[in-house]
N, CA, C and O of each residue as an XYZ file, in Angstrom:
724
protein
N      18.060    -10.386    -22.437
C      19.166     -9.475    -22.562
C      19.765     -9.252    -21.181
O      19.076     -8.792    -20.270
N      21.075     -9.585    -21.018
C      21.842     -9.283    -19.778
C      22.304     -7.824    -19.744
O      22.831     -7.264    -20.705
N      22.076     -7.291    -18.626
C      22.729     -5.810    -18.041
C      23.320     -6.112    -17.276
O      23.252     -7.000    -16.426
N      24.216     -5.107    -17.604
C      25.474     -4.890    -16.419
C      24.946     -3.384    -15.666
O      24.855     -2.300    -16.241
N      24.740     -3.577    -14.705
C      24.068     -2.547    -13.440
C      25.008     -2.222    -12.289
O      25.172     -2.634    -11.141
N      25.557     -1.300    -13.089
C      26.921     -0.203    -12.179
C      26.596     -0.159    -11.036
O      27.092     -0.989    -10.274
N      25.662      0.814    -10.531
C      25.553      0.927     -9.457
C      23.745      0.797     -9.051
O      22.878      1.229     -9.810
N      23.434      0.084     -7.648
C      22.035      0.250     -7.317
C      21.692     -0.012     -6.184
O      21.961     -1.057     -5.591
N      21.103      0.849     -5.790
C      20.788      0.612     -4.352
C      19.484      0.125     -4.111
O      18.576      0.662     -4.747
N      19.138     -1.010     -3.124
C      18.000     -1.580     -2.969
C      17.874     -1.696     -1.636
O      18.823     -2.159     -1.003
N      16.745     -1.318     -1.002
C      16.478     -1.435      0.438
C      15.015     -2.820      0.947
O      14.002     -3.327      0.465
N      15.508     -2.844      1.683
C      15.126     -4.372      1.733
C      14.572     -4.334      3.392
O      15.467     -4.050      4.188
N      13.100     -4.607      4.038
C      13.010     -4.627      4.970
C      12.470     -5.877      6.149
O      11.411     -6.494      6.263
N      13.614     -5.885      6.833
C      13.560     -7.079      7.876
C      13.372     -6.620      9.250
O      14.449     -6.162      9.630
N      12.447     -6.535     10.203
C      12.168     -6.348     11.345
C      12.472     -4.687     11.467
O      13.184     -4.293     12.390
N      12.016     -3.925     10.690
C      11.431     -2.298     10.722
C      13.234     -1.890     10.244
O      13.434     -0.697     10.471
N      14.243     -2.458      9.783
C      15.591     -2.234      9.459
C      15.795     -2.510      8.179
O      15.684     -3.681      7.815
N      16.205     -1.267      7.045
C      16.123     -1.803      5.578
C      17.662     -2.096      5.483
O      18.599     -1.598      6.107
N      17.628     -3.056      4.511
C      19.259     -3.715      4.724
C      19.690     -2.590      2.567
O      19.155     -2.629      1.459
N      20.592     -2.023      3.033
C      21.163     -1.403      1.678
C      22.145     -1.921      1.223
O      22.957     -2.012      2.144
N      22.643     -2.415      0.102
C      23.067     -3.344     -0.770
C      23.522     -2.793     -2.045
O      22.506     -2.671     -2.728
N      24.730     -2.325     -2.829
C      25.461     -2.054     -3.726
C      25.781     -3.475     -4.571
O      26.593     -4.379     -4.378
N      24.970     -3.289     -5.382
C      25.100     -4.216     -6.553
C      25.885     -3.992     -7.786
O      25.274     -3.379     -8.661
N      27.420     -4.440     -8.129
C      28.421     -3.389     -9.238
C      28.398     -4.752     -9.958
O      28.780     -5.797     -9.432
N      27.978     -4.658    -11.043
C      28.428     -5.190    -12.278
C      27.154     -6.646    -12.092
O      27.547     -7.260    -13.084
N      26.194     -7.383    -11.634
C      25.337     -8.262    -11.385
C      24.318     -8.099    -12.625
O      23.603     -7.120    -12.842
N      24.412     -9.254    -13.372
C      23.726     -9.797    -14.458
C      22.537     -9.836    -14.476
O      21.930    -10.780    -13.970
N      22.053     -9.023    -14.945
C      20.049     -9.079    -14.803
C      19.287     -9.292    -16.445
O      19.561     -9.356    -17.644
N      18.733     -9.316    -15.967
C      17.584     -9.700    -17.372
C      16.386     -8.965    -16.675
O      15.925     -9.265    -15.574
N      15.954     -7.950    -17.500
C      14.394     -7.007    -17.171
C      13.768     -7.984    -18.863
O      14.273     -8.351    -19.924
N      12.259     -8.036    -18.108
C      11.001     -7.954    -18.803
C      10.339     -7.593    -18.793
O      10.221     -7.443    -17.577
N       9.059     -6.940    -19.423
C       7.701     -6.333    -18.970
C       6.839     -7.141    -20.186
O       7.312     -7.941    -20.994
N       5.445     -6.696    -20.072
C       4.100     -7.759    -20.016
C       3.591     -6.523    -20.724
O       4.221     -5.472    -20.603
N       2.587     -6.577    -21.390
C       2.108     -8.267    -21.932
C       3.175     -8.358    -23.131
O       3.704     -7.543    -23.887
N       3.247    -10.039    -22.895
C       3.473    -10.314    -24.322
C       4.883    -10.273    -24.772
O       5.215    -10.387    -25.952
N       5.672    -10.112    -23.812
C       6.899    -10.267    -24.046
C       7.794    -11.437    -23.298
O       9.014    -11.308    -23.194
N       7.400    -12.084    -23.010
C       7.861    -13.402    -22.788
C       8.408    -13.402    -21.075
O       9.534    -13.828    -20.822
N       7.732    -13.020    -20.252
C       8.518    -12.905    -19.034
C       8.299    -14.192    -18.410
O       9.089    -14.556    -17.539
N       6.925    -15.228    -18.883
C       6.993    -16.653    -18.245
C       7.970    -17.338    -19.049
O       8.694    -18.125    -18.440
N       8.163    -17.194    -20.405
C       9.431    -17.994    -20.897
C      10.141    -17.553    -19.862
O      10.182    -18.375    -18.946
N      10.668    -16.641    -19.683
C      11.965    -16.122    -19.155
C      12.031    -17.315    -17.522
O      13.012    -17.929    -17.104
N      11.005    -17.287    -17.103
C      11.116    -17.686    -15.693
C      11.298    -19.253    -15.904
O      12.242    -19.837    -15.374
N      10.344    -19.930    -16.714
C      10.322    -21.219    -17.300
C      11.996    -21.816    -17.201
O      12.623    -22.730    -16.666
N      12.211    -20.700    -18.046
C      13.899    -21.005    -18.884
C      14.694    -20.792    -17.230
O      15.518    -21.632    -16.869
N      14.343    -19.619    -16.343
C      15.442    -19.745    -15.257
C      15.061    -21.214    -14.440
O      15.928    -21.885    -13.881
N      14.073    -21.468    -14.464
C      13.342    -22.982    -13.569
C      13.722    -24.484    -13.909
O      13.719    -25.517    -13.239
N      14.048    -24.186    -15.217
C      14.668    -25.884    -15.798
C      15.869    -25.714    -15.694
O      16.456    -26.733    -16.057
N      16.815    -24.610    -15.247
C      18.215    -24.265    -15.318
C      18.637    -24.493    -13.387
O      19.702    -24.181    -12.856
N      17.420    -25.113    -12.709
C      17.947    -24.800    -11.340
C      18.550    -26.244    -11.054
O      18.389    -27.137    -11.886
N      19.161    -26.440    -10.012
C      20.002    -27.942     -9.696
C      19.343    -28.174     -8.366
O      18.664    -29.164     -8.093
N      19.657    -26.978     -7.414
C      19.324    -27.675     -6.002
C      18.193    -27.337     -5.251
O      17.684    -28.221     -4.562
N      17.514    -25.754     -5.267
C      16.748    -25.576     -4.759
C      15.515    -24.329     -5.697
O      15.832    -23.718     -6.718
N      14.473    -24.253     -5.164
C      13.214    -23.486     -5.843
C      12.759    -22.769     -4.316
O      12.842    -23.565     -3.380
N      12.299    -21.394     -3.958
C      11.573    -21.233     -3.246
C      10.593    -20.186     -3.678
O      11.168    -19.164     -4.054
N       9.400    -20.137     -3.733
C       8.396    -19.146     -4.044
C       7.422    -18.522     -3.518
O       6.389    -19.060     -3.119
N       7.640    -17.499     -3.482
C       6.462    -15.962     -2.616
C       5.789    -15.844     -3.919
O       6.317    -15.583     -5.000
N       4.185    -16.140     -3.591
C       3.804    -15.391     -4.641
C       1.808    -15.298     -3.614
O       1.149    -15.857     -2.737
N       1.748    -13.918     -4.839
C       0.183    -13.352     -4.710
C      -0.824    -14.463     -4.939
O      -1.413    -15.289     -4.242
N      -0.751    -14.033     -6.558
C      -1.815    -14.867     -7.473
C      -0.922    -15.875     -8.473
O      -0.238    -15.456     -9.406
N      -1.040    -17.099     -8.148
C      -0.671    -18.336     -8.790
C      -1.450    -19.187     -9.654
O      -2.234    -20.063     -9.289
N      -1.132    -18.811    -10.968
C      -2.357    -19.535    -11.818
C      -2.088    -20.160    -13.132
O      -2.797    -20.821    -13.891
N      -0.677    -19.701    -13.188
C       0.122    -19.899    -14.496
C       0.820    -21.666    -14.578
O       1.750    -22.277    -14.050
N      -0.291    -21.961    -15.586
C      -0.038    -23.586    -15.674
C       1.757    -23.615    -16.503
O       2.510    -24.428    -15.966
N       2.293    -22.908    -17.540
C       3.549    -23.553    -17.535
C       4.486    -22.886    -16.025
O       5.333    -23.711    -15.683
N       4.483    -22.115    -15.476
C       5.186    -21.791    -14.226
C       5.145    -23.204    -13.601
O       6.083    -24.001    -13.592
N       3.680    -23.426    -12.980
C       3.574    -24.759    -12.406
C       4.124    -26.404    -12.761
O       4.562    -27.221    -11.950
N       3.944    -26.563    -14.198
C       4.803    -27.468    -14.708
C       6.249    -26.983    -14.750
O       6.996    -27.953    -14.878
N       6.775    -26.060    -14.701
C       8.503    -26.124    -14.716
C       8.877    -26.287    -13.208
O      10.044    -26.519    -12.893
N       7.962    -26.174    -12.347
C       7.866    -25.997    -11.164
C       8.047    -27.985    -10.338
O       8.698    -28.578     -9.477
N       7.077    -28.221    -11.263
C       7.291    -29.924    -10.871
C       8.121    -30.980    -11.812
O       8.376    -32.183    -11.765
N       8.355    -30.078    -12.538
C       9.625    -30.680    -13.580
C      10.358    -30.523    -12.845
O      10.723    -31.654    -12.523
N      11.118    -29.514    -12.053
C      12.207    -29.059    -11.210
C      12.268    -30.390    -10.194
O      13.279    -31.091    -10.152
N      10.786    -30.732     -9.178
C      10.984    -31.528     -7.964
C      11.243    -32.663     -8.249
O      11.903    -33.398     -7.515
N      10.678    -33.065     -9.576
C      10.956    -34.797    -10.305
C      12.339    -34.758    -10.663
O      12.726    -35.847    -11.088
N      12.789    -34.299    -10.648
C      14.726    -34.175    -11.072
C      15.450    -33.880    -10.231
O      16.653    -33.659    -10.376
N      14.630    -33.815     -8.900
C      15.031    -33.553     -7.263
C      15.757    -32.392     -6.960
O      16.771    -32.375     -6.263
N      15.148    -31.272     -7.570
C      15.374    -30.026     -6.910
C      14.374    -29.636     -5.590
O      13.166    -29.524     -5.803
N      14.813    -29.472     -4.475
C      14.084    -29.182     -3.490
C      13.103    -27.636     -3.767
O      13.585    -26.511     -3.639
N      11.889    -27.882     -4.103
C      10.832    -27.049     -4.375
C       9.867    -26.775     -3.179
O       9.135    -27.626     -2.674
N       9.972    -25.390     -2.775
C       8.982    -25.185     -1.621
C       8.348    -23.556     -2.482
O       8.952    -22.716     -3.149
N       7.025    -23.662     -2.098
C       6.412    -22.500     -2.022
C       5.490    -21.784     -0.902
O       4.904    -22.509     -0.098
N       5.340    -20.321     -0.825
C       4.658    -19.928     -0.343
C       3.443    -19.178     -0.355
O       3.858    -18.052     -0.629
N       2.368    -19.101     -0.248
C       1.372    -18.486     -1.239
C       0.572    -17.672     -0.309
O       0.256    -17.772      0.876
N       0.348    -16.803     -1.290
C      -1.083    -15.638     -0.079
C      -2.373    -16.971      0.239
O      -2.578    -17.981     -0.435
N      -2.978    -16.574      1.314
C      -3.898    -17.128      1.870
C      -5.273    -17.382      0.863
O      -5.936    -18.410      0.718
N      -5.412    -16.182      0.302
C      -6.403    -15.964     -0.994
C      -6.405    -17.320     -1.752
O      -7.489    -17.788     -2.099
N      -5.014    -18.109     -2.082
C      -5.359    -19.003     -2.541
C      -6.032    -20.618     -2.315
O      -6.420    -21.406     -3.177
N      -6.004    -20.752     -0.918
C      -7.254    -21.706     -0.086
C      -8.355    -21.638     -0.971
O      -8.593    -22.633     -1.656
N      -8.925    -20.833     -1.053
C     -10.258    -20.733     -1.260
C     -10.241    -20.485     -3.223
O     -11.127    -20.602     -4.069
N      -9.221    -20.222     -3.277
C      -9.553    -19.853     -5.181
C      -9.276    -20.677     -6.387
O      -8.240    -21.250     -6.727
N     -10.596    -20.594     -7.031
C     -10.641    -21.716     -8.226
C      -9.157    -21.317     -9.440
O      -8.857    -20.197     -9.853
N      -8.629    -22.321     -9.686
C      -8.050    -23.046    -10.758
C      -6.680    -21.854    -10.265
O      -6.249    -20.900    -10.914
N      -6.228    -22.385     -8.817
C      -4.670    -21.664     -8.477
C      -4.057    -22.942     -8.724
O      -4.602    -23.971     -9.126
N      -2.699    -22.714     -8.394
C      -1.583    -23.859     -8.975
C      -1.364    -24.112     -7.367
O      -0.833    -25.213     -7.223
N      -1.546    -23.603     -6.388
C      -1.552    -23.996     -4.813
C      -1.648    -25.731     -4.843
O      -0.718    -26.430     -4.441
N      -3.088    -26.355     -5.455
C      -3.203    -27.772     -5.155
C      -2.640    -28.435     -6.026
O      -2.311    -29.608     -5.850
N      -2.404    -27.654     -7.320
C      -1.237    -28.704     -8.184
C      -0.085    -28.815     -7.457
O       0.209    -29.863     -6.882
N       0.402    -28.111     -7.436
C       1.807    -27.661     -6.123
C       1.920    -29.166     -5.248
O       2.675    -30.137     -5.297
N       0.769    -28.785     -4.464
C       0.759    -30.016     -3.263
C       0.477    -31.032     -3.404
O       0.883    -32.004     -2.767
N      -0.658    -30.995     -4.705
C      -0.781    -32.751     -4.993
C       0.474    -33.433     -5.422
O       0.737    -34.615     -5.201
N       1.207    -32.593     -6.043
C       2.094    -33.318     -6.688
C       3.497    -33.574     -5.742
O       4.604    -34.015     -6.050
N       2.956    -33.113     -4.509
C       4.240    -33.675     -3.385
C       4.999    -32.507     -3.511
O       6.214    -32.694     -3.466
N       4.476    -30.912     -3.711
C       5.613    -30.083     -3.572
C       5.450    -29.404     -2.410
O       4.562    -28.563     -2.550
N       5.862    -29.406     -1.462
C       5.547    -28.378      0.168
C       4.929    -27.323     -0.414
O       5.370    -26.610     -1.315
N       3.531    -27.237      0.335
C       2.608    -25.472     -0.522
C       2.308    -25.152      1.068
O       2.038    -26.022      1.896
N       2.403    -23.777      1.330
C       2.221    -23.533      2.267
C       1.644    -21.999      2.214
O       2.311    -21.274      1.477
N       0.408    -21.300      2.928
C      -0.249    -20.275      3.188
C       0.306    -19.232      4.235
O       0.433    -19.839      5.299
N       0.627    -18.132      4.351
C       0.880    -16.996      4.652
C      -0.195    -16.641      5.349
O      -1.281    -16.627      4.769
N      -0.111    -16.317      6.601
C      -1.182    -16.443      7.710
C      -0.961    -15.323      8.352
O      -1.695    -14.882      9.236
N       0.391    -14.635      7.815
C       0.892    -13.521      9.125
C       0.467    -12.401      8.648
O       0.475    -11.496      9.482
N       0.015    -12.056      7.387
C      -0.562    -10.362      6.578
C      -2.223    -10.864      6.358
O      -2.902    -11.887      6.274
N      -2.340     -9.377      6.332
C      -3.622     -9.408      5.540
C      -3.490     -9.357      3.749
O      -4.501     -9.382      3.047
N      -2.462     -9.303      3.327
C      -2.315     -9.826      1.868
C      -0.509    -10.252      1.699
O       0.381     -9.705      2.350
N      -0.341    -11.148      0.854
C       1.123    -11.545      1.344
C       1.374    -11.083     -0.523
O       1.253    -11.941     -1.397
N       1.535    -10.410     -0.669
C       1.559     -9.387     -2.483
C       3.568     -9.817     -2.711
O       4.502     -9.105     -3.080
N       3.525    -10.776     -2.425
C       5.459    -10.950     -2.698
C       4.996    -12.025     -4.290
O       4.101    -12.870     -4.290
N       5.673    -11.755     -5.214
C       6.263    -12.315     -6.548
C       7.688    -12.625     -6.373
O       8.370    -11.771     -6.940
N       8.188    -13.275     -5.961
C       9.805    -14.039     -5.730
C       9.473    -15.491     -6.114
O       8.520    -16.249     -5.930
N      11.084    -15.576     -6.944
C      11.320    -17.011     -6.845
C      13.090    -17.313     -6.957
O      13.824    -17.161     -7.933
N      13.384    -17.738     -5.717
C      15.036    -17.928     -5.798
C      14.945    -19.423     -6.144
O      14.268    -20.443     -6.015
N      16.411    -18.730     -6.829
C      17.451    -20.741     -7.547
C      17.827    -20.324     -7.027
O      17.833    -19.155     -6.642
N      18.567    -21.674     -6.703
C      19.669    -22.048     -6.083
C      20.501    -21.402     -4.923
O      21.568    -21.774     -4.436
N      19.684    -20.294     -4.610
C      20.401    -19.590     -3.744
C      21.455    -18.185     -4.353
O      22.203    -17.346     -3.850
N      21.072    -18.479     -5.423
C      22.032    -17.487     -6.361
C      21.718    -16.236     -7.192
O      22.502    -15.333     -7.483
N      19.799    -16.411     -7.675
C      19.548    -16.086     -8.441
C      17.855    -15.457     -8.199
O      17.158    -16.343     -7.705
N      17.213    -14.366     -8.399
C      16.227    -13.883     -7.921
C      15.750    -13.321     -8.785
O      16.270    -12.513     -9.554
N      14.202    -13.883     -8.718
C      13.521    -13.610     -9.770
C      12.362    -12.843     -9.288
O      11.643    -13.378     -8.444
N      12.029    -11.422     -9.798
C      11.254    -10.857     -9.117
C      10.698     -9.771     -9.960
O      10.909     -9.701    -11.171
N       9.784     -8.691     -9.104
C       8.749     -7.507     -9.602
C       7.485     -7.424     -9.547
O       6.990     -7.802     -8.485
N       6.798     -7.057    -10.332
C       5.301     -6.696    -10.009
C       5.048     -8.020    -10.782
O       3.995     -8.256    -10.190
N       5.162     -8.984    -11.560
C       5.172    -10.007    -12.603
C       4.341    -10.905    -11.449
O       4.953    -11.499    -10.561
N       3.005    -10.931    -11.552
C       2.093    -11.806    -11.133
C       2.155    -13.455    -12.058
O       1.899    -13.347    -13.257
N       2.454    -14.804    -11.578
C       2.948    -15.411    -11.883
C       1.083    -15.963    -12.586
O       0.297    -16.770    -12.089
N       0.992    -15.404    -13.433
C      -0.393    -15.554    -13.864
C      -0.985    -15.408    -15.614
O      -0.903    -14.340    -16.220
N      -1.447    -16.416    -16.107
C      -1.480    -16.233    -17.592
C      -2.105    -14.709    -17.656
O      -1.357    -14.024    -18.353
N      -3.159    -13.995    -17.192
C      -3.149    -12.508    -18.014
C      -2.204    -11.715    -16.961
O      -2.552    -10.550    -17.156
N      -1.366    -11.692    -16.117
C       0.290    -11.196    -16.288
C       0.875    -11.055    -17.599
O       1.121     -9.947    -18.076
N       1.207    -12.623    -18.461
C       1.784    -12.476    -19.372
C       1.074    -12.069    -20.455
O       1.603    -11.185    -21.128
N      -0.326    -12.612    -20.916
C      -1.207    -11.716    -21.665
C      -1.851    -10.206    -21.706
O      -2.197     -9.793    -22.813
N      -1.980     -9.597    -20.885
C      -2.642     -8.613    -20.861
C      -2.470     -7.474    -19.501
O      -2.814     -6.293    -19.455
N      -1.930     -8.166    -18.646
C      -1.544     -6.937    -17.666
C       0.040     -5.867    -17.775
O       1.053     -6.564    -17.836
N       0.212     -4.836    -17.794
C       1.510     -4.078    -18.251
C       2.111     -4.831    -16.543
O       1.485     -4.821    -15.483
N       3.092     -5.248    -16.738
C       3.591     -5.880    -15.609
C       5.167     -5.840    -15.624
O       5.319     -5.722    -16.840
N       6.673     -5.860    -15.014
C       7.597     -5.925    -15.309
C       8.161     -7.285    -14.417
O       7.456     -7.890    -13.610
N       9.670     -7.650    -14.760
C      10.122     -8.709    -14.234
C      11.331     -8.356    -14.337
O      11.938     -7.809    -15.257
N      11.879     -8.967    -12.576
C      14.000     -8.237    -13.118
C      14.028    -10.023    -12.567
O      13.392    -10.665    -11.731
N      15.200    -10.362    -13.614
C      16.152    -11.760    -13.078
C      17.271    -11.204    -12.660
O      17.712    -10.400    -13.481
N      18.025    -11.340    -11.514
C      19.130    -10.845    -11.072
C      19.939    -11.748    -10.672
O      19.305    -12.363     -9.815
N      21.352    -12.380    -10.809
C      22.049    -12.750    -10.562
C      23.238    -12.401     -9.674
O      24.274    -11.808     -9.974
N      22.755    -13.023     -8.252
C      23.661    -12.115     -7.314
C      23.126    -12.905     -5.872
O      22.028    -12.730     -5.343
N      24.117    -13.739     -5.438
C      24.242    -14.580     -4.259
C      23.685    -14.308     -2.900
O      22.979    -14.982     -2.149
N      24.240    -13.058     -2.807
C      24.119    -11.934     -1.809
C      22.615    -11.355     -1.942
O      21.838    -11.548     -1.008
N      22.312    -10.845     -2.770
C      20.646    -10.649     -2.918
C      19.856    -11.502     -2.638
O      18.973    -11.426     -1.784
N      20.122    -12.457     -3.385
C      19.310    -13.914     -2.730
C      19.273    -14.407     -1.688
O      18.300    -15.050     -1.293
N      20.510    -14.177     -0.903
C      20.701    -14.998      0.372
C      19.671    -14.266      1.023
O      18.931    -14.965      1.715
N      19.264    -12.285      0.974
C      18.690    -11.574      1.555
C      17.045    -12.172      1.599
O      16.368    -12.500      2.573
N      16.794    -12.169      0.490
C      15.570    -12.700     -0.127
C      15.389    -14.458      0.680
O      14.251    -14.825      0.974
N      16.456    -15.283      0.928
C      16.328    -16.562      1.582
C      15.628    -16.190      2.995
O      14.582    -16.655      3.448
N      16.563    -15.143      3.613
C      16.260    -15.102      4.891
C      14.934    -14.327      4.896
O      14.404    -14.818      5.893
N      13.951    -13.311      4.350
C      13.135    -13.395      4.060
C      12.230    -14.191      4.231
O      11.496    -14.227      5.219
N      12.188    -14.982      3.183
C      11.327    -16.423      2.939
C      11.176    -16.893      4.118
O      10.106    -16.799      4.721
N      12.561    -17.643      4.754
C      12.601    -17.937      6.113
C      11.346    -17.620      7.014
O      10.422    -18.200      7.585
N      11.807    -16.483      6.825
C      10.934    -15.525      7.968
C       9.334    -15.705      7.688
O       8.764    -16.216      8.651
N       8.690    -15.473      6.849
C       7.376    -16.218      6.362
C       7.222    -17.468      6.379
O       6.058    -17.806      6.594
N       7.945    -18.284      6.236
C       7.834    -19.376      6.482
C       7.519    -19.928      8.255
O       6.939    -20.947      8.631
N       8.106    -18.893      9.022
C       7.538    -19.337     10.195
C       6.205    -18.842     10.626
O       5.823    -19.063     11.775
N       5.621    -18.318      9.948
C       4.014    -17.567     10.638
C       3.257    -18.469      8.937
O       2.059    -18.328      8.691
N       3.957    -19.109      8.212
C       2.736    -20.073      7.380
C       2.144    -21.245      7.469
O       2.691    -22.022      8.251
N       1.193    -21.632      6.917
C       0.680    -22.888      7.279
C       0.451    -23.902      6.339
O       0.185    -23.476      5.215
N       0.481    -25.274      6.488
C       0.303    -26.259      5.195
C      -0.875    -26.082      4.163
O      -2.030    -26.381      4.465
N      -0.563    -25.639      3.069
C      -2.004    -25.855      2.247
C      -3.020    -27.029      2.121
O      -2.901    -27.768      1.144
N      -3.675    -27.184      2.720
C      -4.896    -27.672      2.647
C      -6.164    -27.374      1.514
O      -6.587    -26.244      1.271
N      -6.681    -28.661      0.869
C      -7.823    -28.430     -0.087
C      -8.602    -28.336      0.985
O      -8.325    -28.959      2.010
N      -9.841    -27.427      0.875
C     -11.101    -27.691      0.905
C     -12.151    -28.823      1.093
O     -12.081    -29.584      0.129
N     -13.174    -29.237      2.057
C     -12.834    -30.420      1.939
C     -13.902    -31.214      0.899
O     -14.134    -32.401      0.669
N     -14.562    -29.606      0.263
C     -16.110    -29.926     -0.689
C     -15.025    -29.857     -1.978
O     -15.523    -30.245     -3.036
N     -13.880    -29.503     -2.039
C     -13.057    -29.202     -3.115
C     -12.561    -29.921     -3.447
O     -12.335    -29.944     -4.657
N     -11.975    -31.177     -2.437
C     -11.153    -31.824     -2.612
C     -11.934    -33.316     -3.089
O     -11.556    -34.180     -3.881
N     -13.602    -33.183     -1.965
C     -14.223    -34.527     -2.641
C     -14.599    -34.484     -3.687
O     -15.188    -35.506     -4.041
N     -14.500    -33.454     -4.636
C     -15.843    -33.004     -5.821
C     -14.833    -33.528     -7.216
O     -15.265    -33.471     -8.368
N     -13.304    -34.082     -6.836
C     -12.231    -34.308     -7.582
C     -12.226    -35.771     -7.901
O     -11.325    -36.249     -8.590
């Protein structure tokens, strides 16, 4: 369901400065969990992207996320992610599907927890909330999800990313993890 969202203010923080942002009339889609379809929802924004994918996320575990994810790079959408550090070390994350499959995965080195759920298209479109990109997200945790459509938000959210992207590091398997495969 699309909303039209009159007015909203969102503060956004980049180097101790929150950037405030009036959003009039920007197309959103809210979901909440369990059980109401918020990985369709993301699925459906992920096969709809053309040029680019970028992703902040906590806990990554959600096998169709991950397949719409490399459906996207095989049809040559430029797919990069970024992941909390937690996932090095944790059984059955989508981190080494990610990378085996030739998608840039990269670890968050600069927090002691990197708790971001983002995923921009194209530069246009931002997908976000507490929505842990994780099958009991969509099964069983009360969780919400906003899709927002709005260039300008995203671009905010790009430069963001950016910015993590320079204090992250290449994901690497394990190397008892990687022989035991």
């Amino acid at each position: 369901m699309l909303l039209s969202l009159c007015l909203l203010n969102l503060f956004f923080s980049f180097s101790s400065v929150a950037t405030e942002l009036t959003l009039g009339d920007t197309p959103a889609q809210v979901c909440f969990s369990p059980n109401m379809g918020c990985t369709e929802a993301i699925v459906r924004e992920l096969d709809g992207a053309k040029s680019e994918i970028l992703v902040q996320a906590y806990s990554f575990t959600s096998t169709p996320i991950a397949e719409a994810l490399l459906a996207a790079h095989k049809r040559g959408v430029r797919v990069a992610a970024i992941l909390d550090k937690s996932q090095r070390a944790a059984r059955n994350t989508s981190a080494a599907f990610l990378a085996d499959a030739g998608i840039p995965t990269y670890l968050d080195r600069g927090h002691a927890i990197a708790h971001n759920k983002i995923i921009i298209i194209d530069r246009s479109t931002l997908i976000t909330g507490s929505f842990n990109f994780t099958k009991a997200a969509e099964e069983k945790n009360a969780e919400n999800l906003l899709i927002l459509r709005s260039p300008r938000l995203a671009e905010i959210y790009v430069e963001n990313w950016s910015g993590h992207m320079q204090h992250s590091e290449p994901f690497r398997r394990h190397y008892s993890e990687a022989s035991s495969n």
